[in-house]
N, C-alpha and C positions, 0 to 999 in steps of 0.2 A: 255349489252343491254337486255331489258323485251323481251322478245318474246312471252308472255303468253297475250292472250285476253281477251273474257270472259267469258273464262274456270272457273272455280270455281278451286280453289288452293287446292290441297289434304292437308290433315293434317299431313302427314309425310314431307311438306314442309313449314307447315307456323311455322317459326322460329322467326320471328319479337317478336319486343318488344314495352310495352306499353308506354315505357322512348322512345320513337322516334317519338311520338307522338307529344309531349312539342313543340320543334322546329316547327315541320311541321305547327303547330297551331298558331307557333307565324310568321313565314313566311307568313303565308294568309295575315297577316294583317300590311305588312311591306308595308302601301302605303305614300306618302307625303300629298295623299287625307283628309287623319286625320286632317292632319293640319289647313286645309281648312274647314273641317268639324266643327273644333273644333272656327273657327273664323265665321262662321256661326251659330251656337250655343250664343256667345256672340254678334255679330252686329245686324244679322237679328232676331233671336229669342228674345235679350234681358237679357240674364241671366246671374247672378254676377258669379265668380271664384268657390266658391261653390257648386253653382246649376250644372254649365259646369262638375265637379268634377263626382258628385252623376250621372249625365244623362249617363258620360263615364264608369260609375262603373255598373250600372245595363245594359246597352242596351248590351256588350257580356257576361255578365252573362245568359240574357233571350237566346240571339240567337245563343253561343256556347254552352251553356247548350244543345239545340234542335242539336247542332250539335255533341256533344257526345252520347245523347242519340242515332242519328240513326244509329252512327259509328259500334255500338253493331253489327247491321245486319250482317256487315260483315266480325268478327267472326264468325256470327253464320252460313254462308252461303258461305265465302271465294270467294264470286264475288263483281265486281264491282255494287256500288248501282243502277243502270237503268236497270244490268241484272236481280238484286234481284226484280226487281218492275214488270217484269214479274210476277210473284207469286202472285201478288196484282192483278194487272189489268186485267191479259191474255195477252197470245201470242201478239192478233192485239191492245186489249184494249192499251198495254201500247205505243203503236204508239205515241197518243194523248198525253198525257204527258212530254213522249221523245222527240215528234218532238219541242213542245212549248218551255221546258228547252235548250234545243240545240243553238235554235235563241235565247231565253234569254244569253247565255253563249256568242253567239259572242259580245253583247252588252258592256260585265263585260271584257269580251278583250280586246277590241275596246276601252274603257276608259281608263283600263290600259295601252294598248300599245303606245295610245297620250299623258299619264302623264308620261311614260318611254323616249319617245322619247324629251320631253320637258327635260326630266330632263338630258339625254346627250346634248341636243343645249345650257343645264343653266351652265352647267360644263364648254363643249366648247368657250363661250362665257366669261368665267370667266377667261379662261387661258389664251386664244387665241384671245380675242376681236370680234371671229367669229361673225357677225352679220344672224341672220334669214334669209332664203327666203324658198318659196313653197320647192324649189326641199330640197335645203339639212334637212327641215323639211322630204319629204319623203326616202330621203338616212337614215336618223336617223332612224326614225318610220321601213324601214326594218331589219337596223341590231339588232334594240329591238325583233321586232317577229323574224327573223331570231334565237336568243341566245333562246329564250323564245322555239323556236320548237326544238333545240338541246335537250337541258335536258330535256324536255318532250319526247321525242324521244327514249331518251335514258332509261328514265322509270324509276320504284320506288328507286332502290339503290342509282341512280343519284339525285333523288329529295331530297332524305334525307340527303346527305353528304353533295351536296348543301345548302339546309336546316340550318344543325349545323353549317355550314362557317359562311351564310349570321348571324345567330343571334349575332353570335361574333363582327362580324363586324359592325355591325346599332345600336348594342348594344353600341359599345363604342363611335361611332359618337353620337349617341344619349346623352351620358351622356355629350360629351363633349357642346351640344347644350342646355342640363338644366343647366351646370355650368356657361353658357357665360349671358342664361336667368335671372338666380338667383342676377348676379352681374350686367347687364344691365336695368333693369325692374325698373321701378318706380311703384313701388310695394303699396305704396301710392295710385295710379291712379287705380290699379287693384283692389286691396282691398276695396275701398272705392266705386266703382261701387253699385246702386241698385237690389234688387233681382227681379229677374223678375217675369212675372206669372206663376203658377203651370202647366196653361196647354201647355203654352210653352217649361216649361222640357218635359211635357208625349210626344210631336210633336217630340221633338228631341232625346227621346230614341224610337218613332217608326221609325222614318229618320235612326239612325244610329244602330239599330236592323235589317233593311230592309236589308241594306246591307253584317252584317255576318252570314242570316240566307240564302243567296244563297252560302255557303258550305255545306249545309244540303244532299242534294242530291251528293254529292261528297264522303261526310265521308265514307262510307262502301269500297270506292275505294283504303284509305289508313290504311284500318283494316283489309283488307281481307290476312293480311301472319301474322296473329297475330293465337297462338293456340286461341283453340275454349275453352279453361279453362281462358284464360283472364281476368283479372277484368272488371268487366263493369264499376263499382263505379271508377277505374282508369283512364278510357278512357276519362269519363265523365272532370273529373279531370282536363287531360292532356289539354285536349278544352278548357276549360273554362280559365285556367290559363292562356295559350299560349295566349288567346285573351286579357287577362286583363294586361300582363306588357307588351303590345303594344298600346293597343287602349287606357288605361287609360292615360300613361304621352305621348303621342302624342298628343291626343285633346285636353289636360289639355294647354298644349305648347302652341297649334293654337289661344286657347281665351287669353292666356296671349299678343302673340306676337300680337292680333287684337287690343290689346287697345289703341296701339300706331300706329299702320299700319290696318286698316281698313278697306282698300283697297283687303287686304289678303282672303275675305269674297267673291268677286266677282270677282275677276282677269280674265281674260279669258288664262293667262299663269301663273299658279298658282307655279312652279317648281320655274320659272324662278323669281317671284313674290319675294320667300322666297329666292334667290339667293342673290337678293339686299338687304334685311333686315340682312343679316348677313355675319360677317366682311368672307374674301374670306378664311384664318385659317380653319374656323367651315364651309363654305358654301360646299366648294370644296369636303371633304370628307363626309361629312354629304349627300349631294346629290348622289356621287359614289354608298356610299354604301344606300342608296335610291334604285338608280338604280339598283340594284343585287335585292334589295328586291320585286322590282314589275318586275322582269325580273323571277324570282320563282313563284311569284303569277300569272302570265302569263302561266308560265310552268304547277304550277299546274292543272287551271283550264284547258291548253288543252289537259289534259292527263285524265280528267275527260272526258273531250267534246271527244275526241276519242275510248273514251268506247261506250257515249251516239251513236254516229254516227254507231257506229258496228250493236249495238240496233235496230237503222232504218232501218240496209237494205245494209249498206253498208259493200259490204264482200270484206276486203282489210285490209291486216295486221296492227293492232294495233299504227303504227307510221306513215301509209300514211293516218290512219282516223285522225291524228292529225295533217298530213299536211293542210287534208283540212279545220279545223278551222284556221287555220296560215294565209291561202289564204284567206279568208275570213275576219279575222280582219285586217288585211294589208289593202285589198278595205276600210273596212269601217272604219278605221282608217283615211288612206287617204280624204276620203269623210268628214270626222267629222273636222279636222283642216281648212277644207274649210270652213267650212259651219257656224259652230256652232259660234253664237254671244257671248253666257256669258255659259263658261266648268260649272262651277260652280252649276249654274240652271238644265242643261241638266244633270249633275251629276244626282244632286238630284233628279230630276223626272227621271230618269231613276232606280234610285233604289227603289222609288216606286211601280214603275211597277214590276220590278224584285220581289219586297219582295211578291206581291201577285201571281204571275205565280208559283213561286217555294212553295209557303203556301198552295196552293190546293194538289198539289202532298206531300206534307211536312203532312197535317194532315190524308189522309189515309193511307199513310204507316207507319208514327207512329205509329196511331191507330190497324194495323195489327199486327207490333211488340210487341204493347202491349199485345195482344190475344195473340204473344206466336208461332209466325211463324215460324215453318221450314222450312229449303228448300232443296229441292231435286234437285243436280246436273246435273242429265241426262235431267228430266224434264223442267230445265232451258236453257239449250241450244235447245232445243227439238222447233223446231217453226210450228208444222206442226200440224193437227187436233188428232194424235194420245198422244201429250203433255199431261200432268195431270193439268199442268196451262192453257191448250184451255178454259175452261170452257164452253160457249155459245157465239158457232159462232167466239170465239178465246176473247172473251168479258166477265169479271168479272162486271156484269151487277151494282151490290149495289158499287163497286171502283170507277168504270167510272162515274157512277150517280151523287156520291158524291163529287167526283173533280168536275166534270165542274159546279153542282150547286154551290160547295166553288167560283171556278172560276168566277161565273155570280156576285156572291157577293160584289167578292174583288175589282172588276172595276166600281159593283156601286159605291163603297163607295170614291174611287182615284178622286185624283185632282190634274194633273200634270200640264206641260206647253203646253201638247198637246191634252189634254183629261179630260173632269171631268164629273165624273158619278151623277147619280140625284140623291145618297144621301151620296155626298160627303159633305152635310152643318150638313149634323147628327153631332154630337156629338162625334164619332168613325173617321169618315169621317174629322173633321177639325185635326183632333188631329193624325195624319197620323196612324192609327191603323188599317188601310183596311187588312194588311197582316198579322194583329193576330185573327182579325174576320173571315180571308178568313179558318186561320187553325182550329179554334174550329168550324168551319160551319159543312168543311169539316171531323173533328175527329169524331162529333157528330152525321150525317148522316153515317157513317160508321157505325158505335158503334151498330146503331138500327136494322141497316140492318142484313138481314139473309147471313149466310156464302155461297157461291157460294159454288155449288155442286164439291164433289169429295176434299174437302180442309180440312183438317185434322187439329182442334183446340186444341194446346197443354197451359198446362201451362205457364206460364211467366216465364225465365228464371230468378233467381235473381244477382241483380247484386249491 
């Protein structure tokens, strides 16, 4: 078990390796969501086999790329990323920030914990004929967060061994689900579909870019036991890839399996949807190891969100800050299977929001890292006006400035199912790119600003 917080990890201890990466990167993105994403891409957006192809190929190039890039930090810092953002914001400044990512992360739980839970009632229901109701919906939705806070709990060596299981295992369901594809598909019907319009790809690489650039602010939290001689050019690598032999034949799957099931596109039980389109052989396992994979992706993020919480304020060992996001998704889990009319929409606009909350905080700390930021251990834990990160009043005045101006940005330009900002009909704004406008707003306004006093501007590390 981790018993480390967020201590910054000495170097006579960070033994990891940059090949531990791979897995971990491709576990974020072991959700059955893809699939759903990827028959939305074809029904709603309109776009042939092809285009679905190219939008799954670039949107985790752009958004694991940004999540390699900031992994860097922490090598270079050996803390968790929300401690390292200290350094950026100030002591109180990075409150604002934290607090915002915090709530964003129950949300990314909260989804995943209802597509977890769907996916043991679709297994259930497969074996066992078990039919739905409320309660065993919430008996389910616990034992998901329940496993999901275990191995979180138990901390980095558990996530990783975890990790290399799960890819073996979704890996081979997986393939068994392109070979069942390959010889069921009237392939005719796919192929022959029209292409759709170009800005309908750009909408659906900012859609499904929104959602892997909320590991951005994660990354440094599974780099920090890596030596500080590490490749960068590695790191970067190990993201990018880990994201592209998951996201790419997952959403590839989803538009193929849409051309015939269409329904896959809006389901409001989306697990249970793909249960029925495939013979029980491929469903049963295929879904299992589903479940493992968003039962990790749940882990991960609350093992990130249990750093964040320390961040706040909450001074409580590293495994009770992650009980309380556990407690937290559990409610609004429960709350969301009541509630929620079409999963599918709520998805989607919910990762709208996500991608520009986490894009304000995403482009000044880039921006820092690019200047070439050290960090000082003592001064990072350090929260008191005597800190070398207090700056003014505990506030890195040009950091704070330029998030919330990104921030004010990114929500003009959003246009969800519960919210549309007034200039969300711009050209940026239809084309869902609020949360790559929000990060160059924000890189940009940094960039000009003058360095908060007492911050020591070094070279770029190369990597």
């Amino acid at each position: 078990m981790e018993n480390r917080g967020l201590d910054p990890v000495p170097e006579t201890e960070r033994t990891g390796r940059v090949r531990t990466l791979f897995p971990t990167w491709v576990t974020a993105n072991m959700t059955v969501l893809l699939l759903t994403v990827g028959a939305g891409l074809t029904v709603f957006n309109g776009l042939n086999l092809w285009q679905v192809v190219a939008v799954a190929a670039v949107a985790p190039v752009v958004a694991f790329g940004l999540v390699g890039f900031v992994s860097i930090a922490g090598k270079r810092g050996g803390a968790p990323g929300m401690a390292l953002s200290r350094a950026v914001f100030g002591q109180r400044g990075n409150l604002l920030p934290g607090a915002l990512i915090w709530v964003a992360r129950w949300g990314w739980e909260t989804a995943n914990a209802v597509t977890g839970s769907y996916a043991l009632l679709a297994v259930l229901g497969l074996l066992f004929g078990i039919h739905i109701t409320h309660t065993l919906v919430l008996v389910t939705l616990t034992a998901f967060v329940a496993a999901s806070f275990l191995v979180s709990g138990l901390g980095i060596r558990a996530l990783r061994v975890s990790a290399r299981l799960s890819v073996y295992l979704f890996g081979g369901a997986s393939l068994l689900l392109l070979v069942h594809l390959a010889g069921a598909t009237a392939w005719r019907d796919v192929l022959d579909r029209p292409a759709g319009p170009a800005a309908m790809m750009i909408a659906g690489i900012g859609t499904l870019a929104a959602g892997g650039i909320s590991w951005v602010p994660s990354a440094p939290d599974f780099t920090r036991y890596l030596p500080a001689a590490a490749s960068g050019r590695a790191m970067v690598a190990a993201a990018v890839g880990g994201a592209l032999v998951t996201v790419l034949p997952m959403v590839m799957m989803g538009a193929v399996m849409a051309v015939d099931s269409p329904g896959l596109a809006a389901t409001q039980d989306p697990v249970a949807f793909i249960g029925e389109l495939l013979p029980r052989w491929i469903s049963v396992p295929y879904l299992l190891a589903a479940l493992g994979g968003m039962v990790l992706i749940n882990a991960m993020s609350m093992y990130s969100a249990g750093f964040t919480a320390q961040t706040l304020g909450f001074t409580v060992p590293r495994a009770w800050a992650v009980g309380v996001n556990a407690a937290i998704s559990l409610l609004l889990g429960g709350l969301l299977t009541m509630v929620a009319t079409s999963f599918i929409g709520t998805f989607t606009s919910f990762l709208s929001l996500l991608g520009v909350t986490f894009s304000a905080w995403i482009g000044v700390f880039g921006m820092d890292l690019l200047r070439g930021r050290t960090y000082a251990p003592e001064a990072l834990l350090d929260t008191s006006p005597r800190s070398a990160y207090w700056y003014t009043a505990g506030f890195s005045g040009p950091a704070v400035g330029a998030w919330g101006a990104a921030l004010v940005v990114g929500l003009l330009l959003t246009d969800v199912e519960w919210f549309t900002g007034p200039l969300a009909s711009t050209w940026v704004g239809r084309h869902g790119l609020g949360w790559a406008a929000t990060i160059l707003v924000a890189a940009g306004l940094y960039a000009i600003a003058p360095c908060p006093a007492g911050r020591t501007v070094q070279e770029p590390d190369t990597f």
